[in-house]
C-alpha positions in Angstrom: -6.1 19.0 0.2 -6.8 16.5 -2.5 -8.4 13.2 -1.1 -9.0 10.2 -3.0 -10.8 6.6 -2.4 -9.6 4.2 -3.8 -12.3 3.4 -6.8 -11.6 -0.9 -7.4 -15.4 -2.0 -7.5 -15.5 -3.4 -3.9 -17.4 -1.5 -1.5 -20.2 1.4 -0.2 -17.6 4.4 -1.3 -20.5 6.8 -1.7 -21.3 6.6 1.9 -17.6 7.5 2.9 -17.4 10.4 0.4 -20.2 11.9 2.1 -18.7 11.2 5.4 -15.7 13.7 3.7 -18.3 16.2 2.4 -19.6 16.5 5.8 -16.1 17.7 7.1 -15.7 20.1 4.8 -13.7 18.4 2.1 -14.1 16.9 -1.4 -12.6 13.3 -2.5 -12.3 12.0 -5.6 -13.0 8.6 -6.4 -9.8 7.1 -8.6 -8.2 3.6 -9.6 -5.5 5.7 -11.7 -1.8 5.0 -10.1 -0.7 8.7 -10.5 -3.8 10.1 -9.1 -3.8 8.3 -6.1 0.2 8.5 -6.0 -0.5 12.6 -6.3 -3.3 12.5 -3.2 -2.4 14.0 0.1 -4.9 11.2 1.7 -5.6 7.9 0.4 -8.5 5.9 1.7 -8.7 2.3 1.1 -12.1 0.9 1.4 -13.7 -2.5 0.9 -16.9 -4.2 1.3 -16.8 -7.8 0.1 -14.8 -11.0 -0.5 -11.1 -10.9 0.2 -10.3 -13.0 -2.7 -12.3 -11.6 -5.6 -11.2 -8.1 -3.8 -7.8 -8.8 -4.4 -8.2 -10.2 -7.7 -9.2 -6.4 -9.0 -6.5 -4.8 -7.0 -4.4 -6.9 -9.4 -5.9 -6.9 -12.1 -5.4 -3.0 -12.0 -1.7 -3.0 -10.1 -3.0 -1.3 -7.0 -1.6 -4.3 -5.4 1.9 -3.6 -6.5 0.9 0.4 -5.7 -0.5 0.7 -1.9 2.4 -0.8 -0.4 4.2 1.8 -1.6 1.9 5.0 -0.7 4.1 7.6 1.6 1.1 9.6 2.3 -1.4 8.7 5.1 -3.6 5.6 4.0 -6.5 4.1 6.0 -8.1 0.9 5.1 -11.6 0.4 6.1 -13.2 -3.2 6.7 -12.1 -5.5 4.2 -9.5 -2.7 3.3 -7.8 -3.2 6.6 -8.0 -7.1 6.0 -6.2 -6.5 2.4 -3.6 -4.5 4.0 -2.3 -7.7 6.2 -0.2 -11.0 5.3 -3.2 -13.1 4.5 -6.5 -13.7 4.9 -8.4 -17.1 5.5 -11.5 -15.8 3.5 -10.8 -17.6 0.0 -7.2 -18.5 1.0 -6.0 -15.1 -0.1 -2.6 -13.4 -0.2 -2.8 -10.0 1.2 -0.1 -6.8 0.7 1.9 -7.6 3.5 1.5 -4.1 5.1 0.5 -5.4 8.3 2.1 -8.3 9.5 -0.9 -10.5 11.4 -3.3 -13.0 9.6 -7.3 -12.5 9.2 -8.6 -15.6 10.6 -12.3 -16.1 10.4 -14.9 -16.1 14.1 -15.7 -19.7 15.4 -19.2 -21.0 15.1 -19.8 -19.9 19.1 -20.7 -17.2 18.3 -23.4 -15.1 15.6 -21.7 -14.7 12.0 -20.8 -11.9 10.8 -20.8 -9.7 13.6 -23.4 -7.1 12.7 -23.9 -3.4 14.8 -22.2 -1.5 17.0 -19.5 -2.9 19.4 -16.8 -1.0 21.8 -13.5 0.2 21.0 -10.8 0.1 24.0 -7.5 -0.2 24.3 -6.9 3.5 22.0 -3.3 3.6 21.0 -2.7 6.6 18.5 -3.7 10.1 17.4 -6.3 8.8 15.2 -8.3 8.7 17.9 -7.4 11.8 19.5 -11.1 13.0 21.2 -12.4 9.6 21.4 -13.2 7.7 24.4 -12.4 4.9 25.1 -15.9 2.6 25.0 -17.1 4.6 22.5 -19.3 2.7 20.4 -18.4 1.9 16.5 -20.4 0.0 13.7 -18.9 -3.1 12.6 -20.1 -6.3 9.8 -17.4 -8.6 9.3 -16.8 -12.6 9.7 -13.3 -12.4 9.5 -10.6 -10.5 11.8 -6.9 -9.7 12.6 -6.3 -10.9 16.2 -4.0 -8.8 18.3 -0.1 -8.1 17.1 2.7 -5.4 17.7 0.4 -3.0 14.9 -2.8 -3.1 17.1 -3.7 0.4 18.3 -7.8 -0.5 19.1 -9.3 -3.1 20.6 -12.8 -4.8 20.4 -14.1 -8.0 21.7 -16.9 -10.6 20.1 -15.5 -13.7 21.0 -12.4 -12.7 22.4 -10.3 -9.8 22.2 -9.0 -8.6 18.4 -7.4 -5.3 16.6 -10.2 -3.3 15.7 -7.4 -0.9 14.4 -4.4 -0.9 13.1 -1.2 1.6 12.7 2.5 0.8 10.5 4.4 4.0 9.9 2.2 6.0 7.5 -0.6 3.3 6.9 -3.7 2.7 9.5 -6.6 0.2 9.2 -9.5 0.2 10.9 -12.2 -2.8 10.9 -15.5 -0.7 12.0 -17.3 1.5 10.0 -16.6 5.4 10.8 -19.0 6.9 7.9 -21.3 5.0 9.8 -20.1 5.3 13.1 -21.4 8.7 14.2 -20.0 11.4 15.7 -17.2 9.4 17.1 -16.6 7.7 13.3 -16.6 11.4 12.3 -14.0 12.5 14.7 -11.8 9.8 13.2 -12.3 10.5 9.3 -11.3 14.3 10.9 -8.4 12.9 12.8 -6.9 10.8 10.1 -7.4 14.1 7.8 -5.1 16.6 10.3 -3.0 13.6 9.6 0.9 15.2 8.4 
Protein backbone atom coordinates (compact mmCIF):
# COMPACT_ATOMS: atom_id res chain seq x y z
CA UNK A 1 0.00 0.00 0.00
CA UNK A 2 1.77 3.23 -0.81
CA UNK A 3 1.01 6.05 1.88
CA UNK A 4 1.95 9.51 1.56
CA UNK A 5 1.85 12.82 3.84
CA UNK A 6 1.47 15.45 2.43
CA UNK A 7 5.16 17.28 2.75
CA UNK A 8 4.10 21.53 2.50
CA UNK A 9 6.29 22.78 5.45
CA UNK A 10 3.46 23.00 8.05
CA UNK A 11 3.44 20.55 10.73
CA UNK A 12 5.08 17.59 13.22
CA UNK A 13 4.91 14.96 10.03
CA UNK A 14 7.73 12.90 11.60
CA UNK A 15 5.62 12.05 14.55
CA UNK A 16 2.74 10.77 12.22
CA UNK A 17 5.16 8.72 10.03
CA UNK A 18 6.11 6.89 12.97
CA UNK A 19 2.55 6.51 14.06
CA UNK A 20 2.49 4.45 10.34
CA UNK A 21 5.72 2.59 11.11
CA UNK A 22 4.22 1.33 14.14
CA UNK A 23 1.30 -0.32 12.13
CA UNK A 24 3.27 -1.99 10.01
CA UNK A 25 3.52 0.32 7.09
CA UNK A 26 5.90 2.82 5.32
CA UNK A 27 4.82 6.51 4.11
CA UNK A 28 6.51 8.66 2.09
CA UNK A 29 6.57 12.20 2.68
CA UNK A 30 5.81 14.10 -0.89
CA UNK A 31 4.52 17.73 -2.15
CA UNK A 32 4.75 16.16 -5.90
CA UNK A 33 1.07 16.16 -7.59
CA UNK A 34 1.53 12.75 -9.23
CA UNK A 35 2.95 11.12 -6.26
CA UNK A 36 0.35 11.94 -3.99
CA UNK A 37 -2.29 11.60 -6.99
CA UNK A 38 -0.61 7.80 -7.31
CA UNK A 39 -1.01 7.13 -3.24
CA UNK A 40 -3.56 4.66 -2.12
CA UNK A 41 -3.77 6.95 1.28
CA UNK A 42 -3.22 10.50 1.51
CA UNK A 43 -2.78 12.18 4.88
CA UNK A 44 -3.11 15.86 5.15
CA UNK A 45 -1.44 17.26 8.21
CA UNK A 46 -0.85 20.65 9.61
CA UNK A 47 0.43 22.30 12.54
CA UNK A 48 0.32 26.15 12.28
CA UNK A 49 -1.28 29.23 10.88
CA UNK A 50 -4.23 28.83 8.56
CA UNK A 51 -3.19 31.58 6.43
CA UNK A 52 0.49 31.23 5.89
CA UNK A 53 -0.56 27.32 5.62
CA UNK A 54 -2.56 27.98 2.78
CA UNK A 55 -0.28 30.30 1.26
CA UNK A 56 2.25 27.12 0.54
CA UNK A 57 -0.52 24.85 -0.52
CA UNK A 58 -0.72 27.50 -3.27
CA UNK A 59 2.24 28.34 -3.83
CA UNK A 60 2.78 24.53 -4.73
CA UNK A 61 -1.03 23.83 -6.36
CA UNK A 62 -1.96 21.40 -3.65
CA UNK A 63 -4.74 23.70 -3.21
CA UNK A 64 -6.13 23.18 -6.73
CA UNK A 65 -5.00 19.22 -6.09
CA UNK A 66 -6.73 17.80 -2.69
CA UNK A 67 -10.05 18.74 -3.60
CA UNK A 68 -9.72 16.46 -6.17
CA UNK A 69 -8.10 13.32 -4.38
CA UNK A 70 -10.55 9.98 -5.02
CA UNK A 71 -8.52 8.08 -2.59
CA UNK A 72 -9.10 8.23 1.23
CA UNK A 73 -7.69 11.57 2.67
CA UNK A 74 -7.60 12.52 6.31
CA UNK A 75 -6.71 15.98 7.45
CA UNK A 76 -5.27 16.30 10.84
CA UNK A 77 -5.52 19.61 13.06
CA UNK A 78 -5.03 22.51 10.97
CA UNK A 79 -5.41 19.95 7.94
CA UNK A 80 -8.96 19.41 8.90
CA UNK A 81 -9.39 23.28 9.26
CA UNK A 82 -7.86 23.70 5.56
CA UNK A 83 -10.21 21.17 4.32
CA UNK A 84 -13.47 23.56 5.23
CA UNK A 85 -14.96 26.90 3.55
CA UNK A 86 -13.02 29.29 5.66
CA UNK A 87 -11.21 29.88 8.49
CA UNK A 88 -11.28 33.05 10.86
CA UNK A 89 -7.56 32.54 11.73
CA UNK A 90 -5.97 35.18 9.22
CA UNK A 91 -9.23 35.58 7.33
CA UNK A 92 -8.42 32.63 5.13
CA UNK A 93 -10.12 30.90 2.21
CA UNK A 94 -10.12 27.27 2.72
CA UNK A 95 -10.75 24.19 -0.12
CA UNK A 96 -14.20 24.11 0.29
CA UNK A 97 -14.22 20.25 1.05
CA UNK A 98 -16.14 20.61 4.04
CA UNK A 99 -18.82 22.97 4.07
CA UNK A 100 -18.79 24.65 7.86
CA UNK A 101 -16.54 27.70 8.98
CA UNK A 102 -13.53 27.46 11.63
CA UNK A 103 -14.45 30.14 13.95
CA UNK A 104 -12.00 30.78 16.77
CA UNK A 105 -12.95 29.81 21.03
CA UNK A 106 -14.30 32.94 23.07
CA UNK A 107 -12.11 34.43 25.69
CA UNK A 108 -14.31 32.18 28.57
CA UNK A 109 -12.48 29.92 28.30
CA UNK A 110 -8.24 28.87 28.31
CA UNK A 111 -6.69 29.47 24.64
CA UNK A 112 -5.70 27.12 22.71
CA UNK A 113 -7.10 24.12 24.15
CA UNK A 114 -4.11 22.05 25.14
CA UNK A 115 -4.44 17.96 26.29
CA UNK A 116 -6.63 15.42 26.14
CA UNK A 117 -10.43 15.86 25.86
CA UNK A 118 -13.44 13.21 25.01
CA UNK A 119 -14.75 12.21 21.78
CA UNK A 120 -18.63 11.29 21.70
CA UNK A 121 -21.06 11.30 19.40
CA UNK A 122 -18.88 8.43 16.89
CA UNK A 123 -20.56 8.43 13.52
CA UNK A 124 -18.40 6.33 10.99
CA UNK A 125 -16.02 3.31 10.53
CA UNK A 126 -13.15 5.33 11.27
CA UNK A 127 -13.81 4.78 14.55
CA UNK A 128 -14.68 1.28 14.40
CA UNK A 129 -13.23 -0.21 18.09
CA UNK A 130 -13.37 3.10 19.66
CA UNK A 131 -15.46 3.99 22.52
CA UNK A 132 -17.15 6.44 22.82
CA UNK A 133 -15.41 8.82 25.79
CA UNK A 134 -12.28 7.76 24.77
CA UNK A 135 -9.87 10.28 25.42
CA UNK A 136 -7.82 12.14 22.38
CA UNK A 137 -5.10 14.84 22.39
CA UNK A 138 -6.07 18.05 21.06
CA UNK A 139 -4.04 21.97 20.74
CA UNK A 140 -5.97 24.22 18.70
CA UNK A 141 -7.75 27.86 19.14
CA UNK A 142 -9.80 27.58 16.41
CA UNK A 143 -12.72 24.98 15.53
CA UNK A 144 -15.52 23.84 13.09
CA UNK A 145 -18.80 23.88 15.03
CA UNK A 146 -21.25 21.17 14.36
CA UNK A 147 -22.82 20.62 10.51
CA UNK A 148 -24.38 17.80 8.33
CA UNK A 149 -20.28 16.36 7.91
CA UNK A 150 -19.71 15.98 11.78
CA UNK A 151 -19.09 12.35 12.65
CA UNK A 152 -17.29 13.10 16.40
CA UNK A 153 -18.03 15.31 18.87
CA UNK A 154 -15.96 17.12 21.71
CA UNK A 155 -16.92 19.85 24.01
CA UNK A 156 -14.61 22.92 25.50
CA UNK A 157 -16.87 25.50 25.57
CA UNK A 158 -19.67 24.09 23.93
CA UNK A 159 -20.16 21.24 21.67
CA UNK A 160 -17.99 21.18 18.18
CA UNK A 161 -16.90 18.45 15.30
CA UNK A 162 -13.95 16.97 16.50
CA UNK A 163 -14.26 14.90 13.12
CA UNK A 164 -15.27 15.10 10.12
CA UNK A 165 -16.47 12.74 6.95
CA UNK A 166 -17.51 13.98 2.95
CA UNK A 167 -17.51 10.95 0.65
CA UNK A 168 -13.89 9.94 0.46
CA UNK A 169 -12.25 12.78 2.62
CA UNK A 170 -12.27 12.69 6.68
CA UNK A 171 -10.77 15.35 9.08
CA UNK A 172 -10.15 14.96 12.35
CA UNK A 173 -9.13 17.92 14.86
CA UNK A 174 -7.26 15.80 17.73
CA UNK A 175 -4.06 14.36 17.47
CA UNK A 176 -4.13 10.40 16.83
CA UNK A 177 -0.09 9.92 16.51
CA UNK A 178 -0.44 11.29 19.77
CA UNK A 179 -3.43 9.93 20.93
CA UNK A 180 -2.60 6.38 22.08
CA UNK A 181 -3.87 3.39 21.53
CA UNK A 182 -7.24 4.69 20.67
CA UNK A 183 -5.34 7.44 18.09
CA UNK A 184 -3.63 4.17 16.85
CA UNK A 185 -6.78 2.29 16.17
CA UNK A 186 -7.77 5.21 14.04
CA UNK A 187 -4.53 5.70 11.79
CA UNK A 188 -5.38 1.62 11.47
CA UNK A 189 -8.98 2.25 10.71
CA UNK A 190 -8.57 4.97 8.14
CA UNK A 191 -5.79 2.50 6.56
CA UNK A 192 -8.38 -0.70 6.04
CA UNK A 193 -10.05 2.28 4.53
CA UNK A 194 -11.37 0.90 0.55
Amino acid sequence: MKIVIIDYGAGNIQSIKFAIQRLGYEAILSHDAVTIQSADKVIFPGVGEASSAMEKLRSTGLDTLIPQLKQPVLGICLGMQLMCNYSEEGDTKGLGIFDVNVVKFSNKVKVPQIGWNTLTDLKSTLFKGIREQEYMYLVHSFYAPICAETIAVTNYEMDYSSALKKNNFYGVQFHPEKSSSAGEMLLKNFLELK
